[in-house]
Wavefront OBJ file of the C-alpha trace (Angstrom):
o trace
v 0.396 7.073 -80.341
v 4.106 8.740 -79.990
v 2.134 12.110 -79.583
v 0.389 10.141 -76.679
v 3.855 9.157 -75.115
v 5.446 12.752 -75.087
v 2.316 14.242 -73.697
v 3.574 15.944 -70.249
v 0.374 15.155 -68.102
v 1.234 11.091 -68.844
v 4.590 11.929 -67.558
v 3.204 13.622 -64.649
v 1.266 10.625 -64.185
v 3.242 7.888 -63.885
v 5.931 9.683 -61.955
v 2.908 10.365 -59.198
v 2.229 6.798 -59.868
v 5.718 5.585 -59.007
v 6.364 8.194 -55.778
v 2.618 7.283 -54.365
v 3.941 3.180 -54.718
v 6.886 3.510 -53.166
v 5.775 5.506 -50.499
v 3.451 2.886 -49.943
v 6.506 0.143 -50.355
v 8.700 2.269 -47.292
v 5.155 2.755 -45.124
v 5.162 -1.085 -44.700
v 8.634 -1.585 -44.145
v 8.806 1.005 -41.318
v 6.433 0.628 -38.371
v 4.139 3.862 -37.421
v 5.768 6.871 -35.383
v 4.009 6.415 -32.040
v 3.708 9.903 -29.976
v 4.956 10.547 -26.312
v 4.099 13.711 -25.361
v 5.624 15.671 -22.793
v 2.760 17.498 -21.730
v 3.440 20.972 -19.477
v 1.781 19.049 -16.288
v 4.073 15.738 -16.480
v 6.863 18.492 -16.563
v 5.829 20.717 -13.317
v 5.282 17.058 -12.015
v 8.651 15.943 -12.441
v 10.103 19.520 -11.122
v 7.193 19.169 -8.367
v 8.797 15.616 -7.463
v 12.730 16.849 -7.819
v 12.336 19.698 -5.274
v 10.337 17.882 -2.856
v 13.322 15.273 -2.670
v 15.951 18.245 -3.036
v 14.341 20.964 -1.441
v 14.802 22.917 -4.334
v 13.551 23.514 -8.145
v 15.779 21.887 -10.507
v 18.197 23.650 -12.356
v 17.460 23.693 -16.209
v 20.072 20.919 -17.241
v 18.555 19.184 -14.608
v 14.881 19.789 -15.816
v 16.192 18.120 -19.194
v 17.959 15.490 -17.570
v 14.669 14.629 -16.201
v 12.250 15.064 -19.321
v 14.783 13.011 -21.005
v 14.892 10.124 -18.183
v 10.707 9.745 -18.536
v 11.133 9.719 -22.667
v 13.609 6.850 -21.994
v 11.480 5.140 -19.112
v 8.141 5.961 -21.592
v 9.761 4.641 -24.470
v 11.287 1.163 -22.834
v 7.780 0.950 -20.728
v 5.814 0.495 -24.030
v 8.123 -2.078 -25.638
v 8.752 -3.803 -22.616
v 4.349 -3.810 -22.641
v 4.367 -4.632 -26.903
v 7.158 -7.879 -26.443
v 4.798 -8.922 -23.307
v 7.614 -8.951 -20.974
v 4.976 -7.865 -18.333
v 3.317 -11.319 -19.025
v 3.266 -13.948 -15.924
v 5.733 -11.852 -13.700
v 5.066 -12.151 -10.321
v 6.312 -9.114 -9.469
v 4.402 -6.566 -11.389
v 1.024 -8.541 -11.009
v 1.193 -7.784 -7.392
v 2.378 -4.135 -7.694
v -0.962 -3.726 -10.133
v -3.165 -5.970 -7.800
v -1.975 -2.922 -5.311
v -2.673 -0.241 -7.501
v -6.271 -1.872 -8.201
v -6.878 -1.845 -4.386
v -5.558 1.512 -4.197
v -7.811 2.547 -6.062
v -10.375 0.963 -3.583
v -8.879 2.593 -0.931
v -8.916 6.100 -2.756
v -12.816 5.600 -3.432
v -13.481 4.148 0.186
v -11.786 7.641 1.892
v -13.379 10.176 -0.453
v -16.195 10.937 1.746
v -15.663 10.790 5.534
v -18.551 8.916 8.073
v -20.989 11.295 10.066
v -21.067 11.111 13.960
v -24.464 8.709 13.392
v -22.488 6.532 11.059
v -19.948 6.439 13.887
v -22.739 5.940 16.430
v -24.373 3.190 14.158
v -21.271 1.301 14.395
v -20.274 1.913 17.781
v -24.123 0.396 18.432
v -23.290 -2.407 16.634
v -19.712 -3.411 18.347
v -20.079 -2.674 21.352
v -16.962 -5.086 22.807
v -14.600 -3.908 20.222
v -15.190 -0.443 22.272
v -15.941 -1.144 25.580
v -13.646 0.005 28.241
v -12.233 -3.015 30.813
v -13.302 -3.481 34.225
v -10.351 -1.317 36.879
v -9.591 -2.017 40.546
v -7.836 -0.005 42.850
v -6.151 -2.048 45.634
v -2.972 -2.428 48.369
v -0.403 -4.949 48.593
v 2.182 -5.952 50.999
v 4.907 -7.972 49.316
v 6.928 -11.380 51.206
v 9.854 -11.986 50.073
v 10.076 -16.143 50.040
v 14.386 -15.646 50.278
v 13.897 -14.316 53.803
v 11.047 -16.707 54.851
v 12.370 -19.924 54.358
v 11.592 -22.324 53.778
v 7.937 -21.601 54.334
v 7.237 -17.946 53.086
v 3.351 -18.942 52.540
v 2.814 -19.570 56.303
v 4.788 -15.982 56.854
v 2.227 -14.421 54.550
v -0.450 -16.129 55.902
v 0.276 -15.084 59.580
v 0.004 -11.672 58.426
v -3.478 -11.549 57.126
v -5.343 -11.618 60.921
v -3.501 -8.366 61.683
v -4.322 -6.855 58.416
v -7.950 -7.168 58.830
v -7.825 -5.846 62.357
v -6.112 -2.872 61.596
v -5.700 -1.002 58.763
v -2.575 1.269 59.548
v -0.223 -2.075 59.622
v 0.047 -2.446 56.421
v 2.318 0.809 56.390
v 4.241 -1.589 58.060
v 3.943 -5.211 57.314
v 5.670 -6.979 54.847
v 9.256 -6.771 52.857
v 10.823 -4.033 51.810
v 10.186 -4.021 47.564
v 10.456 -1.216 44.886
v 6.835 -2.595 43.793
v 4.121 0.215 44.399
v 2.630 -0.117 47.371
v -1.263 0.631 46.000
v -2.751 1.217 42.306
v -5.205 3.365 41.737
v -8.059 2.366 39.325
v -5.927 -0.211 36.760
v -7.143 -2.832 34.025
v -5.783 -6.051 34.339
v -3.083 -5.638 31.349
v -1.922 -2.507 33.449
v -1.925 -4.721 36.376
v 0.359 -7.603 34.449
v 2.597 -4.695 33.534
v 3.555 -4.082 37.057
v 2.929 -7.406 38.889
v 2.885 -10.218 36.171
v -0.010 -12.052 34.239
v -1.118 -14.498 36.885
v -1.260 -11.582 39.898
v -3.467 -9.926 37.664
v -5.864 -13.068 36.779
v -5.242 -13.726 40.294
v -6.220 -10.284 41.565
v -9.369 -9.738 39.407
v -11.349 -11.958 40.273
v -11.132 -10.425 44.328
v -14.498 -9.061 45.838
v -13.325 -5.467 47.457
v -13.168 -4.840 51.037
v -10.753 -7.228 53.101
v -7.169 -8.543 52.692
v -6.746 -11.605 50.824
v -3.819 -13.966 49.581
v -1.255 -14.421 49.443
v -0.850 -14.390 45.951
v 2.282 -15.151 43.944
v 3.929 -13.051 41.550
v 7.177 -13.699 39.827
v 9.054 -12.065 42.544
v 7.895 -13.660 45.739
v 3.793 -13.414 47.131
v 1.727 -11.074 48.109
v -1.446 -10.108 50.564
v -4.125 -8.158 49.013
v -6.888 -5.338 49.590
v -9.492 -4.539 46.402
v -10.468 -0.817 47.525
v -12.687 -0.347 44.527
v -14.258 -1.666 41.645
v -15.645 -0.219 38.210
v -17.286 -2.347 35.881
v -16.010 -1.957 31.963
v -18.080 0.924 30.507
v -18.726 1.953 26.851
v -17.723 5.122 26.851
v -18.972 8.254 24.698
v -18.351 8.317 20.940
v -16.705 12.209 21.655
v -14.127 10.446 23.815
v -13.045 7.781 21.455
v -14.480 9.382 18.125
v -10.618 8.614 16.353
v -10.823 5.341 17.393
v -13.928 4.222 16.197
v -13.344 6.169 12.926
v -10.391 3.873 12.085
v -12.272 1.017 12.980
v -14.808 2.418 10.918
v -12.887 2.898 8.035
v -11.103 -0.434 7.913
v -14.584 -2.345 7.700
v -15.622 0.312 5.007
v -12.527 -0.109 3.037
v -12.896 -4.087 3.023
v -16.724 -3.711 2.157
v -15.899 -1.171 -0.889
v -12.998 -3.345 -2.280
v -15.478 -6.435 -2.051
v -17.995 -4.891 -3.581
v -15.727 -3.087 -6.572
v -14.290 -6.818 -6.678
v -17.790 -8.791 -7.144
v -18.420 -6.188 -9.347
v -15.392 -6.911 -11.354
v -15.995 -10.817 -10.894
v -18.854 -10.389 -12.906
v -17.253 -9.723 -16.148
v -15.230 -12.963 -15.777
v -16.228 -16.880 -16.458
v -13.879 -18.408 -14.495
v -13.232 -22.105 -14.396
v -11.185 -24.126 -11.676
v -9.706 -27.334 -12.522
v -10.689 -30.294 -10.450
v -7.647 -31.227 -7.136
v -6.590 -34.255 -7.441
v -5.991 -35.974 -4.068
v -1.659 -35.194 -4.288
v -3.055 -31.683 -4.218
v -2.120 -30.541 -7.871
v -4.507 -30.535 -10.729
v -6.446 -33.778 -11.461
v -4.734 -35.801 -14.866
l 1 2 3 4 5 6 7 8 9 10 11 12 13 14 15 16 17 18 19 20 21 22 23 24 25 26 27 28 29 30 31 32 33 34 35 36 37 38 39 40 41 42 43 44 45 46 47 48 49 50 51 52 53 54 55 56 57 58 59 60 61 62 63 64 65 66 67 68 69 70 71 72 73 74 75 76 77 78 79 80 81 82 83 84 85 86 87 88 89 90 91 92 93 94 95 96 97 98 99 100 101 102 103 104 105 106 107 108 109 110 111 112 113 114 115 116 117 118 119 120 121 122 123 124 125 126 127 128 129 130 131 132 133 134 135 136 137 138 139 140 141 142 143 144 145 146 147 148 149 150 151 152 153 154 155 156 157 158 159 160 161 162 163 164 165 166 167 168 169 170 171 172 173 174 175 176 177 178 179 180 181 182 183 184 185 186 187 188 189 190 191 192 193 194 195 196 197 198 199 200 201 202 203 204 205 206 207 208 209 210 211 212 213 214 215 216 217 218 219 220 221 222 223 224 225 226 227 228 229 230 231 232 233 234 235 236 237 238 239 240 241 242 243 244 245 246 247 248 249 250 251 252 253 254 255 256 257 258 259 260 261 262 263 264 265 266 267 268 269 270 271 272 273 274 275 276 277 278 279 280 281 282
C-alpha cells in the first residue's frame, strides 16, 4: 500500500485532478470572453466615413482613435442590450421601427417600374395627372378710390364701348401695374396674380365678349376670355418623373404592407377590451 502511495503516475494523477477542478472552480466564477472583431471592412468603413466628413484619410493615430471608439461603442452596445436597458424606451423602438421600414423602402427601390408599369398607373389615375383647364384673357382694371362712391356703375359704363370696339381697351380703365392680358393660365396661376375669387370668378366666363366687372382685392375689373383649353392628360414622356414618384410612393406603401402582414402573421396578438373612460376595461 505505501509502494502504492509513492508511485509517480498517482502523483501525476491527482495533481491533474486538482488543476482540471480548479480550472473548472475559476471557469464559473468568470463569465466567457465574448469576441469583437475588428474585421478589415468595418476598418476601411470607418476611414471611408472619416474622410468623407474630413475630406481626407485619417491619419494613423486617428485610425486608432477610431477602431478604439467602435470597441468602446461595441462593447457598451452589448451590455447596454444584456442589462435590457433597450427594453420599453421610446426612443430606440422608433429608431428600429425606422430601420424595419427602411428596409421596406430598400426592397421597394431595388428594381425600377417599366414605361407600361408607368402607363398602367397613369391609366388608372388619371386626375392625379391631368393637366387643368387655361384661359387666356384681357382686363381693364377700376380703381373704386377714384370712382366714388360708385366705382361699379363706372365699370359698368365701360362695358358698351368695349364690345363695340376692340382697340379701347388700350385705353379704358385705371392706370395699374397688373398685366394687362394672360396668356393661357390655370386658375392657381390666375389667383397668383389677381386673387382667389377673380380666378373662381373668371373661370367660369364663356370666351368672346367683355364681361364684369369683377372684384379683386385691389379694386374691379372688366373682362375678355380670348381662349379656352380644356385640362388634358398629357403624355407619360412629358411627365414620366412625375408619375414615377407617384409610382413609387404607392409601391413603397404596398411592399411595407405586405412585408408587415407578412410579419403579422407570426404574432397572436390580443387587445384588451376599452372601457368607456377610454383606458383599459377593470
Amino acid at each position: 500500500m505505501q509502494r502504492f502511495v509513492r508511485e509517480p503516475l498517482l502523483h501525476f494523477l491527482l495533481l491533474a485532478l486538482f488543476v482540471f477542478a480548479a480550472y473548472s472552480l475559476v471557469s464559473r466564477r468568470q463569465p466567457s470572453m465574448a469576441t469583437i472583431d475588428v474585421t478589415q471592412a468595418k476598418i476601411e468603413q470607418l476611414a471611408g466615413l472619416f474622410a468623407k466628413t474630413w475630406q481626407r484619410p485619417p491619419t494613423a493615430q486617428q485610425l486608432k482613435g477610431l477602431i478604439d471608439d467602435y470597441v468602446k461603442e461595441e462593447i457598451y452596445v452589448r451590455e447596454a442590450l444584456r442589462l435590457g436597458l433597450d427594453t420599453n424606451d421610446e426612443v430606440i423602438r422608433k429608431r428600429l421601427r425606422m430601420k424595419m421600414e427602411f428596409v421596406s423602402d430598400a426592397e421597394a427601390e431595388a428594381t425600377p417600374p417599366t414605361d407600361a408599369q408607368l402607363q398602367a398607373y397613369m391609366d388608372a389615375h388619371p386626375e392625379a395627372f391631368r393637366e387643368p383647364p387655361t384661359i387666356a384673357f384681357e382686363q381693364v382694371y377700376i380703381n373704386p378710390d377714384k370712382h366714388s362712391p360708385d366705382a361699379t356703375a363706372a365699370a359698368t359704363a365701360l362695358l358698351e364701348p368695349l364690345r363695340k370696339d376692340a382697340s379701347y381697351a388700350a385705353t379704358a380703365g385705371d392706370p395699374s401695374l397688373l398685366p394687362p392680358a394672360l396668356p393661357l393660365t390655370d386658375q392657381q396661376g390666375i389667383a397668383q396674380v389677381f386673387g382667389d375669387d377673380f380666378a373662381v370668378a373668371i373661370m367660369r366666363l364663356a370666351p368672346g365678349t367683355w364681361e364684369g366687372p369683377i372684384p379683386s382685392a385691389v379694386g374691379l375689373h372688366l373682362v375678355k376670355v380670348t381662349e379656352r383649353a380644356p385640362g388634358s392628360l398629357p403624355a407619360l414622356a412629358d411627365i414620366r418623373p412625375v408619375v414615377e414618384r407617384e409610382w413609387m410612393n404607392d409601391h413603397r406603401n404596398a411592399v411595407e404592407q405586405q412585408r408587415f402582414d407578412d410579419l403579422l402573421t407570426r404574432y397572436k396578438v390580443t387587445v384588451e377590451p376599452v372601457s368607456a373612460g377610454g383606458g383599459p376595461s377593470p
